[in-house]
C-alpha positions, 0 to 999 in steps of 0.5 A: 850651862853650855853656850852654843856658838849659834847661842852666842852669834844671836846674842852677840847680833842682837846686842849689837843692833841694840847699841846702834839703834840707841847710839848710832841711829839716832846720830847719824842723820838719815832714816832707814830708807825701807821703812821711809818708803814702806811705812813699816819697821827699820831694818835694824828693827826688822833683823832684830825680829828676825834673830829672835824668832827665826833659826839663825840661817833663816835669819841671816837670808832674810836679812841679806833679802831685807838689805837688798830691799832697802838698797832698792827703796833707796834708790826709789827714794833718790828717784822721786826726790831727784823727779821734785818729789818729796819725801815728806808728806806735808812738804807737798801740801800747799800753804 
């Protein structure tokens, strides 16, 4: 069996996103800011996705779209901590 080199780089992605969402992530102390915002799955998560069940070119576009979007709700985020928001529903809640 022959192995593409689209084959490989998905492969060689997707492992990749594998050993930084089970060691990295979880050390680095900060959430993604996408999914914070949004509610939806991290963009380690979501390029993931992607990977496995778009063609690779599509993949590749929409993750760079994706990174754009979370740099954008990063910056939303900064914003509305910055203004005396918060980040965390129930830090709002008076007790």
């Amino acid at each position: 069996m022959q192995l593409s080199i689209e084959t490989l780089t998905r492969q060689g992605a997707i492992d990749s996103i594998e050993l930084y969402q089970q060691y990295l992530s979880p050390k680095k102390g900060y959430a993604c800011p996408h999914r914070l915002l949004y509610g939806e799955e991290s963009c380690s998560q979501h390029v993931k996705n992607l990977l496995l069940n778009q063609p690779l070119e599509l993949a590749i576009q929409m993750s760079v779209r994706r990174f754009r979007d979370c740099a954008a709700a990063s910056r939303t985020l900064s914003r509305q901590t910055a203004e005396g928001g918060c980040l965390v529903i129930p830090c709002c809640i008076p007790i």
